[in-house]
N, CA, C and O atoms as a printed pandas DataFrame, in Angstrom:
     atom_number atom_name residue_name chain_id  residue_number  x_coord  y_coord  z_coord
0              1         N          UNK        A               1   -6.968  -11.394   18.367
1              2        CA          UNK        A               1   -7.757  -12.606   18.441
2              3         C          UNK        A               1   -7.616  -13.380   17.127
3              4         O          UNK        A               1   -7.470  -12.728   16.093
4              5         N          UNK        A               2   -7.657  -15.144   17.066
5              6        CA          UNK        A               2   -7.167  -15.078   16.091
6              7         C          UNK        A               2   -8.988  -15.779   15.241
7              8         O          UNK        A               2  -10.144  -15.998   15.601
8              9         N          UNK        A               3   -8.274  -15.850   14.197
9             10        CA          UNK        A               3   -9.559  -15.827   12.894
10            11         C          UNK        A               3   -9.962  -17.112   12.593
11            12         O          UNK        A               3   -9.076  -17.923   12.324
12            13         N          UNK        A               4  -11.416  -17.558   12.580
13            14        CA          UNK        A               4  -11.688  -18.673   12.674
14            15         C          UNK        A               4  -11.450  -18.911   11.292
15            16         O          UNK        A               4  -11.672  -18.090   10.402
16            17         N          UNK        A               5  -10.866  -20.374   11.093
17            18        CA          UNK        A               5  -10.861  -20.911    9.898
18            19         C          UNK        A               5  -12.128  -21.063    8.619
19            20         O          UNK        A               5  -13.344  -20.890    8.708
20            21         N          UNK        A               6  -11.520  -21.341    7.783
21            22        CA          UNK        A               6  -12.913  -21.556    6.190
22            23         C          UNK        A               6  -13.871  -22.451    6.501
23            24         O          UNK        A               6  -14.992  -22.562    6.004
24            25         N          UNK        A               7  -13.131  -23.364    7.735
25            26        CA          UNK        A               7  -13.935  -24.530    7.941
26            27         C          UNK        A               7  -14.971  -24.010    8.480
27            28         O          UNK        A               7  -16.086  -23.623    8.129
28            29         N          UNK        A               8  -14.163  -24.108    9.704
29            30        CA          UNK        A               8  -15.463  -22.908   10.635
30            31         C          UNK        A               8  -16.769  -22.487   10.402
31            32         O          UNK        A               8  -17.906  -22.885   10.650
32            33         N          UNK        A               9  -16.069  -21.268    9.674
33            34        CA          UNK        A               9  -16.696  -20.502    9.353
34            35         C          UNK        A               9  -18.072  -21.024    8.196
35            36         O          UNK        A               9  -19.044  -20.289    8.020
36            37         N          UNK        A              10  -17.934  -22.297    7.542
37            38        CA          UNK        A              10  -18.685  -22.708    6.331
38            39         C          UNK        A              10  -19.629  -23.592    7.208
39            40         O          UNK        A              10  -20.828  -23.674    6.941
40            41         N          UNK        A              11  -18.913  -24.424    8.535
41            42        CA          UNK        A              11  -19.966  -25.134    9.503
42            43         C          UNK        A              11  -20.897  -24.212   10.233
43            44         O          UNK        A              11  -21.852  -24.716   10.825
44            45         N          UNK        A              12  -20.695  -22.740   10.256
45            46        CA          UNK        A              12  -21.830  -21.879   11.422
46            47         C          UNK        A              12  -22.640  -21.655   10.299
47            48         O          UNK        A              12  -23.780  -22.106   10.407
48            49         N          UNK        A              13  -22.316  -20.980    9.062
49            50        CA          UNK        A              13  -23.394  -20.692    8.005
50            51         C          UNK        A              13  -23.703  -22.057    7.543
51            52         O          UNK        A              13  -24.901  -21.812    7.403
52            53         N          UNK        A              14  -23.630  -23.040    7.263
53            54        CA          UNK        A              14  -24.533  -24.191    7.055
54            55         C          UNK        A              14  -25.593  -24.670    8.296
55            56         O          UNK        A              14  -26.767  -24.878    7.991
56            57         N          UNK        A              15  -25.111  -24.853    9.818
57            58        CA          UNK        A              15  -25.507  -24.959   10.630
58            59         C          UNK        A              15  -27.043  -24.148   10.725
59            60         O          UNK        A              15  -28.088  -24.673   11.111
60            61         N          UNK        A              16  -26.868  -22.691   10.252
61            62        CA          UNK        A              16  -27.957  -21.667   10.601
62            63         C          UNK        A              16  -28.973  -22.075    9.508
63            64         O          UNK        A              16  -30.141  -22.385    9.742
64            65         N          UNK        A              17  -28.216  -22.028    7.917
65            66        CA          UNK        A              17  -29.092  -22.953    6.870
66            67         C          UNK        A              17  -30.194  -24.050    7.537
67            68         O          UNK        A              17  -31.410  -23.866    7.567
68            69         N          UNK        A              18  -29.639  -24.972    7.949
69            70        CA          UNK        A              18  -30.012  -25.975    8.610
70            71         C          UNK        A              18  -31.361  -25.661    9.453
71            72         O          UNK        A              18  -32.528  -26.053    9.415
72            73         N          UNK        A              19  -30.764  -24.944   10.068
73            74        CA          UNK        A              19  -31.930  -24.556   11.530
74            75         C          UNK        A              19  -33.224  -23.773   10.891
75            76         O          UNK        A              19  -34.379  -24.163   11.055
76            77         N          UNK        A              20  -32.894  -22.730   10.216
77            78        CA          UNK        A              20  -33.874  -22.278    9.252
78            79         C          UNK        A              20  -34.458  -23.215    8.201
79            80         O          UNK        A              20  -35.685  -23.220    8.098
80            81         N          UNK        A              21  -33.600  -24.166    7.250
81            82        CA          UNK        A              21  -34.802  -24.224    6.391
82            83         C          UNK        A              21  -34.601  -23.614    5.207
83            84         O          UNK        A              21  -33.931  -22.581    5.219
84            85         N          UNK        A              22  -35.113  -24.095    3.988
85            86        CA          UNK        A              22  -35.052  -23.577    2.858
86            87         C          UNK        A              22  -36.254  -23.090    2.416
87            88         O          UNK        A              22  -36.575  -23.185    1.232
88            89         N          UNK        A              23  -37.177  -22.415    3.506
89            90        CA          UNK        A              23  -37.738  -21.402    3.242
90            91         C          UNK        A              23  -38.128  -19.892    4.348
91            92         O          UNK        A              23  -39.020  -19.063    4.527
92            93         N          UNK        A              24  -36.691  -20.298    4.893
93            94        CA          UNK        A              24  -36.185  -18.659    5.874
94            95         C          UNK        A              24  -35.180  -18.371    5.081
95            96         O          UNK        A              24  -34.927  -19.177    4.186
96            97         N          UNK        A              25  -34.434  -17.256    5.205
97            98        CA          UNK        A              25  -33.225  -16.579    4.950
98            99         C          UNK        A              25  -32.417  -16.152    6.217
99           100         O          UNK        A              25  -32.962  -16.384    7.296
100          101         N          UNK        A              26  -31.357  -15.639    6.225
101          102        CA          UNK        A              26  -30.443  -15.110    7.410
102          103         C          UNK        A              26  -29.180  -14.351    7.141
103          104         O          UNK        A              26  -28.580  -14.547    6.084
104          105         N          UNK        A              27  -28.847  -13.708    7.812
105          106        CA          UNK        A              27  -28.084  -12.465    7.681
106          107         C          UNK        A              27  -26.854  -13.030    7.783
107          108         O          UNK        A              27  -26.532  -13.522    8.864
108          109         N          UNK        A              28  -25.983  -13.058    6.711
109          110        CA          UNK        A              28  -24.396  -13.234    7.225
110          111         C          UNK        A              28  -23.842  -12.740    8.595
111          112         O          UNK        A              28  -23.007  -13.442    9.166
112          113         N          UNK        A              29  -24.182  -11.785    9.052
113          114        CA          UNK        A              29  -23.952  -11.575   10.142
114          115         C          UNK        A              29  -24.331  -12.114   11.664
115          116         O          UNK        A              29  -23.877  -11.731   12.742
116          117         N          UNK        A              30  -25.387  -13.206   11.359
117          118        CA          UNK        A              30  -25.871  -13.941   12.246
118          119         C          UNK        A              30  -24.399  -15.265   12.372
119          120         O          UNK        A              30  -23.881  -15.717   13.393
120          121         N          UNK        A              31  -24.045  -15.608   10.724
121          122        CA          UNK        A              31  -22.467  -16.530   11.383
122          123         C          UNK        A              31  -21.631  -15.898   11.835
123          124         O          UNK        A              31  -20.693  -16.542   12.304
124          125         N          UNK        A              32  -21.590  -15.055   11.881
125          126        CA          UNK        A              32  -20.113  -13.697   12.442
126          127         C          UNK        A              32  -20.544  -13.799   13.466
127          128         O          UNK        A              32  -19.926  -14.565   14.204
128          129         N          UNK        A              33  -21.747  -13.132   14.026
129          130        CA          UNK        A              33  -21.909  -13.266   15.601
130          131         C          UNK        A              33  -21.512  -14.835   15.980
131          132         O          UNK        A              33  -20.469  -14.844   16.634
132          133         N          UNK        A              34  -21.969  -15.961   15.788
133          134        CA          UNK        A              34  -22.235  -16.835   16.029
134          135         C          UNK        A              34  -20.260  -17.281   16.369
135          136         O          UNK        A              34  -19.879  -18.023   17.274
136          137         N          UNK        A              35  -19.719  -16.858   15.763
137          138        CA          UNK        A              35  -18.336  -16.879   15.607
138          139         C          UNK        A              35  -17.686  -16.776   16.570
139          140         O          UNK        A              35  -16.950  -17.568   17.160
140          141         N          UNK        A              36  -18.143  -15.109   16.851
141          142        CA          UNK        A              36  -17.166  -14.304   18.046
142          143         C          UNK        A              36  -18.263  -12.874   18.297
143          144         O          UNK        A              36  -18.369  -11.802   17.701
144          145         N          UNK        A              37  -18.783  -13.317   19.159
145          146        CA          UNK        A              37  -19.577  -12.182   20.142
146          147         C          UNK        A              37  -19.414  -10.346   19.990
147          148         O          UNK        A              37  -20.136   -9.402   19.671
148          149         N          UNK        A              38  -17.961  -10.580   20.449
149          150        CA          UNK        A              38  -17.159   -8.807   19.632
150          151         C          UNK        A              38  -16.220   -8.870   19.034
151          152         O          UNK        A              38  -15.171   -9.515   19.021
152          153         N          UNK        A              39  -16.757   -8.011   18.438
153          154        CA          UNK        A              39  -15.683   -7.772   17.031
154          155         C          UNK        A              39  -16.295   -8.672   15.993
155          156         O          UNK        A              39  -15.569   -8.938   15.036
156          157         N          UNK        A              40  -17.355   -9.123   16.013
157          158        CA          UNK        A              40  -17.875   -9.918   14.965
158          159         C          UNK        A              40  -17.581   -9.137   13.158
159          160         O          UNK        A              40  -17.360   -9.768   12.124
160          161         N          UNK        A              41  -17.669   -7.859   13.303
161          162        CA          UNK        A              41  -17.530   -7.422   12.315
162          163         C          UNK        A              41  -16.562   -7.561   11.405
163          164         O          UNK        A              41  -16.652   -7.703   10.185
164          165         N          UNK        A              42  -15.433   -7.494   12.251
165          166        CA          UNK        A              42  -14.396   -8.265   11.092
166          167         C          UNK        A              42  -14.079   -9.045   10.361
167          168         O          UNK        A              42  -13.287   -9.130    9.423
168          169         N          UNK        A              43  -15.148   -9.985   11.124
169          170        CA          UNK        A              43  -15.451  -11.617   10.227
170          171         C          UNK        A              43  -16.317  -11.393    8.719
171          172         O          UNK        A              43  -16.378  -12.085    7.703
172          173         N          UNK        A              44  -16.853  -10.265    9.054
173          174        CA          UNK        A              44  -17.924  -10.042    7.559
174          175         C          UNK        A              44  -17.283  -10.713    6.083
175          176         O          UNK        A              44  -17.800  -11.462    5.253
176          177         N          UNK        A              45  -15.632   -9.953    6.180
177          178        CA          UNK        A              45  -15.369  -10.478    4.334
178          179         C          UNK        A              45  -15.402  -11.518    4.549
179          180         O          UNK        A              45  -15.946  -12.121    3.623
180          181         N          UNK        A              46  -15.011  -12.313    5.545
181          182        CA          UNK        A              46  -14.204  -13.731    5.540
182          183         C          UNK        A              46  -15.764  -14.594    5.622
183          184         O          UNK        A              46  -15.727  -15.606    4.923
184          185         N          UNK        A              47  -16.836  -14.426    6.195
185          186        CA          UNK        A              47  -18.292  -14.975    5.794
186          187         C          UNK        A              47  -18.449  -14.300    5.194
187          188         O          UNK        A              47  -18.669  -13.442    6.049
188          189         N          UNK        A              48  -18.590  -13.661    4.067
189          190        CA          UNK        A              48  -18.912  -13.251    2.804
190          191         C          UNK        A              48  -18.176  -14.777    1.521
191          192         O          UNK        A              48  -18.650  -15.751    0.935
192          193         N          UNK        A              49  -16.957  -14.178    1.653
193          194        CA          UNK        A              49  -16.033  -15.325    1.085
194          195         C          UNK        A              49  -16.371  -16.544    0.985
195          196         O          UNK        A              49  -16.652  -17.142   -0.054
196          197         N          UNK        A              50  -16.350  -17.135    2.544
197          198        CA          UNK        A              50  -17.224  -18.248    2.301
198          199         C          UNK        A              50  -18.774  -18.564    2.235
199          200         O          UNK        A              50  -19.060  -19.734    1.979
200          201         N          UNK        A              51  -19.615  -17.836    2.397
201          202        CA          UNK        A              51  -20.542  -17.986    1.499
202          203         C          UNK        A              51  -20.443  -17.866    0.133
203          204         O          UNK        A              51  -21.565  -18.030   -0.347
204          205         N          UNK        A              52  -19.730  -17.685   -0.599
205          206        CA          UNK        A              52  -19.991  -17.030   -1.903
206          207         C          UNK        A              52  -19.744  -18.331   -2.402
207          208         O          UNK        A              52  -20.549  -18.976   -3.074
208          209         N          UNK        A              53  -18.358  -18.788   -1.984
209          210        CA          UNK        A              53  -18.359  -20.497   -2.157
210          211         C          UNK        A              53  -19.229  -21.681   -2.132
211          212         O          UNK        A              53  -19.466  -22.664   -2.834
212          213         N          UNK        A              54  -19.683  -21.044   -0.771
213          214        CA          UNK        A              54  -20.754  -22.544   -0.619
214          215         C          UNK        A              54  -22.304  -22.221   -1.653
215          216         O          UNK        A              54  -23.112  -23.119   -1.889
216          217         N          UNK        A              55  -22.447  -20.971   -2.093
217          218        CA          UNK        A              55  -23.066  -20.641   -2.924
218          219         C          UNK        A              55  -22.699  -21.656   -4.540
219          220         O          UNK        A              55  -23.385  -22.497   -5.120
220          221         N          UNK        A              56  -21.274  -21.064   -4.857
221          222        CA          UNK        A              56  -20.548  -21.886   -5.748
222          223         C          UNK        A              56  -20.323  -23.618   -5.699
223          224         O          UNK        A              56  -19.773  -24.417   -6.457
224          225         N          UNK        A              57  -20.982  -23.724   -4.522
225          226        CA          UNK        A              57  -20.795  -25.367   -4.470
226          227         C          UNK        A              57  -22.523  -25.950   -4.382
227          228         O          UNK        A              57  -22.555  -27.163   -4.179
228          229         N          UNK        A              58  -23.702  -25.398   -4.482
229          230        CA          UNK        A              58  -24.973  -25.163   -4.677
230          231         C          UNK        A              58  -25.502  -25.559   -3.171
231          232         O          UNK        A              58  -26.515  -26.244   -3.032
232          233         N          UNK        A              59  -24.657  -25.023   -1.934
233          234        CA          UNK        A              59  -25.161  -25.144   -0.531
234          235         C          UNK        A              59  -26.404  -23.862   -0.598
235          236         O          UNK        A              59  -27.541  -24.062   -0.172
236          237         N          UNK        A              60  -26.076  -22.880   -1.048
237          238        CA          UNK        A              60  -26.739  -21.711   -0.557
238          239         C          UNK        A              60  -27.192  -20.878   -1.566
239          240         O          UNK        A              60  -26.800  -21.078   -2.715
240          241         N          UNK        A              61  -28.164  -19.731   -1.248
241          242        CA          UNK        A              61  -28.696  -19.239   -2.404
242          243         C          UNK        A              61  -28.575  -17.429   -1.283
243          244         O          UNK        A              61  -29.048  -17.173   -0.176
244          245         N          UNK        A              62  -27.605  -16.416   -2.401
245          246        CA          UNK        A              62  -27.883  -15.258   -1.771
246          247         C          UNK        A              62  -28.518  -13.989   -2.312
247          248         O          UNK        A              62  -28.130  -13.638   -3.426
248          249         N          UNK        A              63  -29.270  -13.377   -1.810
249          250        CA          UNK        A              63  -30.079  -12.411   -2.087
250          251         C          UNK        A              63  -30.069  -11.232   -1.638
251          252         O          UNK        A              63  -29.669  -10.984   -0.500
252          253         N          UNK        A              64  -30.507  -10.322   -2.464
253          254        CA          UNK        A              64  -30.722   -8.984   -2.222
254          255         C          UNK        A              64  -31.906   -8.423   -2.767
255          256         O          UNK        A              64  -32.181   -8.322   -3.963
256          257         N          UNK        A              65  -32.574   -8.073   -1.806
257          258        CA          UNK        A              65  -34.236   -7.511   -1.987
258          259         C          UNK        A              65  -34.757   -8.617   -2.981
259          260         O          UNK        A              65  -35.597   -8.225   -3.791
260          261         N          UNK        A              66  -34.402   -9.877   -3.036
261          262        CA          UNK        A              66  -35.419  -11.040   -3.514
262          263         C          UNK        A              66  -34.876  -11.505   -4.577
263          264         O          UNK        A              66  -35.135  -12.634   -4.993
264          265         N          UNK        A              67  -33.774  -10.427   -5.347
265          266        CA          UNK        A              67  -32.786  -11.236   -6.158
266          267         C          UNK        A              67  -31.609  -11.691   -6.115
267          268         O          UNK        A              67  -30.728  -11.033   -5.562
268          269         N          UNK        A              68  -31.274  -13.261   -6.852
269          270        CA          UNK        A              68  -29.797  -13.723   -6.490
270          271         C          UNK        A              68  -28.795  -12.816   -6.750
271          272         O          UNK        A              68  -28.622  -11.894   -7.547
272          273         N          UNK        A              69  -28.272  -13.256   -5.986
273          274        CA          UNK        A              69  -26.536  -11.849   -6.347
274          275         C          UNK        A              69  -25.355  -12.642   -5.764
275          276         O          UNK        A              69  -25.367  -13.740   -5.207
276          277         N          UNK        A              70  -24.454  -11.911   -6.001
277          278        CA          UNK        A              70  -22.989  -12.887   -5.711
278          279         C          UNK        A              70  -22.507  -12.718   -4.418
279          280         O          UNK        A              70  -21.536  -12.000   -4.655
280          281         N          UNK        A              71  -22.514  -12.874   -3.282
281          282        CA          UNK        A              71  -22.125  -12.238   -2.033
282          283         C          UNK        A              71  -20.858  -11.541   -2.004
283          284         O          UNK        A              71  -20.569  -10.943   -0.967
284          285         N          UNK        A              72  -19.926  -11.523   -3.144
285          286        CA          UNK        A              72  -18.657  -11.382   -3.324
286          287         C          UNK        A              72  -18.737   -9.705   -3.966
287          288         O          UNK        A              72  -17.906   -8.825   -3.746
288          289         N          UNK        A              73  -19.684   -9.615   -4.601
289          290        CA          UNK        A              73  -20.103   -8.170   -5.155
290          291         C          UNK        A              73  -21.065   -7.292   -5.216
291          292         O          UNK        A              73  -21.042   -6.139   -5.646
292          293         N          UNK        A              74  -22.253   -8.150   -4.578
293          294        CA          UNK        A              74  -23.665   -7.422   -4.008
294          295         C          UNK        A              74  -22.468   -6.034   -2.837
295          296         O          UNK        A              74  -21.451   -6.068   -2.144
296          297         N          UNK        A              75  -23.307   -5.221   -3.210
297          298        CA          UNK        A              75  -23.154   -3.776   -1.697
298          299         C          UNK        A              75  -24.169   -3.835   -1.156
299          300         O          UNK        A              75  -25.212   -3.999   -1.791
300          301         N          UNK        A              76  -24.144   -3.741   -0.104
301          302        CA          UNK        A              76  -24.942   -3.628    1.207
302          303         C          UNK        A              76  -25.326   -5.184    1.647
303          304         O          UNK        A              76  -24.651   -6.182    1.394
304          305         N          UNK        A              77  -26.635   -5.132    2.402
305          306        CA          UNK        A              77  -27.103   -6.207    3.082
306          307         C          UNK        A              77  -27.508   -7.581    2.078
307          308         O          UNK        A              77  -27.762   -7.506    0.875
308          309         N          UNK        A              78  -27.500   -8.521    2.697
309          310        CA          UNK        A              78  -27.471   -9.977    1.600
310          311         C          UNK        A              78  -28.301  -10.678    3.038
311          312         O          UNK        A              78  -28.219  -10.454    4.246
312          313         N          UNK        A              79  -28.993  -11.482    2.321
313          314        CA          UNK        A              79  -29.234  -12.724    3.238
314          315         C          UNK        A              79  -28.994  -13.661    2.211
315          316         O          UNK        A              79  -29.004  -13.661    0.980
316          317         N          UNK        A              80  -28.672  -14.837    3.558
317          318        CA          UNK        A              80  -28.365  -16.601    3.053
318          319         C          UNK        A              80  -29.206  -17.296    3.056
319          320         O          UNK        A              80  -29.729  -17.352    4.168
320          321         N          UNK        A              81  -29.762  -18.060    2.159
321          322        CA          UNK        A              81  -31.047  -18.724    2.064
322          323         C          UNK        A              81  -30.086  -20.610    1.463
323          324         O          UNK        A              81  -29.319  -20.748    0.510
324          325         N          UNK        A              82  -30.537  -21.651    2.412
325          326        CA          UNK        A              82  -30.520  -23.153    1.736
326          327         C          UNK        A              82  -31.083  -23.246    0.854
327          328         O          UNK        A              82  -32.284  -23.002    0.738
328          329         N          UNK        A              83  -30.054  -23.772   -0.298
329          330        CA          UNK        A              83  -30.841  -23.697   -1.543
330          331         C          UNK        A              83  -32.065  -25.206   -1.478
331          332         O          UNK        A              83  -31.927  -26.258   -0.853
332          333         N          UNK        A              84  -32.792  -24.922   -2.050
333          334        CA          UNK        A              84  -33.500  -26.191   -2.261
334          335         C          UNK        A              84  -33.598  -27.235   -3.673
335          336         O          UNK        A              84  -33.923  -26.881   -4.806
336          337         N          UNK        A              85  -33.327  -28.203   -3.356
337          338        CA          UNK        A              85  -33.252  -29.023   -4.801
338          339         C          UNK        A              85  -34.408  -29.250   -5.509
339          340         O          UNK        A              85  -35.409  -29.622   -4.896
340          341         N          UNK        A              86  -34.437  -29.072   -6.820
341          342        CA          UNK        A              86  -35.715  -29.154   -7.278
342          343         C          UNK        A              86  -36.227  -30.319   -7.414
343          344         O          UNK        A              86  -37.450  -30.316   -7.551
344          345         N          UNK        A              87  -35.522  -31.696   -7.429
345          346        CA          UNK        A              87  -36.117  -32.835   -7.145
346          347         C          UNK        A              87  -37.168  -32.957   -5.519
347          348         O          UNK        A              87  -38.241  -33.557   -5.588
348          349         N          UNK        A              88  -36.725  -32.356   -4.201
349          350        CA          UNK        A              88  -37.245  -32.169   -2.705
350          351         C          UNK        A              88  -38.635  -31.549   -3.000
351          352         O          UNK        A              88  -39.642  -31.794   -2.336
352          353         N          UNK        A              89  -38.577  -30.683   -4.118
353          354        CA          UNK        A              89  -40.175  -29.153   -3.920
354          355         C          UNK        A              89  -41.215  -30.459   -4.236
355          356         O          UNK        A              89  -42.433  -30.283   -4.277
């Protein structure tokens, strides 16, 4: 099957941003599903990757147990949180 593009993949995790809100979080694995139904798992590095970017571009904010971390080197579970601008609070 073939592999959804960076694009893609950066429109389902912004999309979910979106729907949530910048004061929910969400599981990278909610854009993987959102992707491809089975086999979602394989998509993990490749939404990892691009989150870590859109992190690097100040779309997103990722966490682990409540602190920021890099999605690129956190182990284990991460959620994606919209960052919020501090001019909006």
């Amino acid at each position: 099957m073939t592999r959804p593009a960076d694009r893609q993949i950066a429109e389902a995790i912004k999309r979910l941003a979106s729907e949530r809100g910048p004061e929910k979080t969400f599981c990278p694995s909610e854009a993987a599903r959102r992707l491809r139904s089975d086999n979602w798992r394989e998509l993990m590095d490749d939404v990892r990757r691009v989150a870590a970017a859109l992190c690097d571009e100040g779309h997103l904010v990722a966490t682990q147990r409540g602190t920021v971390v890099d999605p690129l080197t956190a182990r284990g579970p991460i959620r994606l949180q919209q960052r919020v601008d501090r001019g909006e609070q």
